[in-house]
C-alpha angles and dihedrals in degrees: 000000000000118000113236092260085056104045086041095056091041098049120012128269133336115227118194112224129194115226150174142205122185133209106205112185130182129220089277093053092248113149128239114233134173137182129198097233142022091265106028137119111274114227141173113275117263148095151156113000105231124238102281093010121137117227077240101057094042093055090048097046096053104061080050093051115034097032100011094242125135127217152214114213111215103171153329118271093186152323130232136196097218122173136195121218115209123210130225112208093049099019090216122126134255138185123264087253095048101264120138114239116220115202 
């Protein structure tokens, strides 16, 4: 694995985003999933943290927005350090393992 000088110097710059992903479960402890299209991959709810934003409030704001559901946190599963390395040449970001992120 490339330290962050490396992968800096080989591909761009690495740019640190807060993030959230919510797992949302009913009284029957059935999980709430969504997908962006009719044949996309479901997911768990969650995103990009804004500018000011607390993780709270983001994990509360994207079941409202995105499904119309409003939660009740009850705790933290984990938390995560994720970057995004951007490339010159394309200027399109990947993930910190190369992969190229699709939203």
């Amino acid at each position: 694995m490339n330290s962050t000088s490396d992968a800096e110097s080989n591909s761009g710059f690495l740019e640190e985003i807060a993030s959230v992903v919510t797992v949302i479960r009913d009284g029957d402890d059935r999980v709430l999933l969504a997908s962006s299209s009719n044949d996309g991959p479901w997911s768990c709810l969650g995103g990009a943290v804004r500018s000011g934003e607390s993780l709270e409030d983001a994990a509360r704001r994207y079941p409202q927005e995105d499904c119309g559901v409003t939660v009740e946190l009850r705790g933290v599963v984990a938390n995560l350090n994720c970057a995004l390395i951007h490339s010159q040449r394309d200027a399109g970001p990947t993930s910190s393992r190369g992969e190229r992120n699709t939203w």
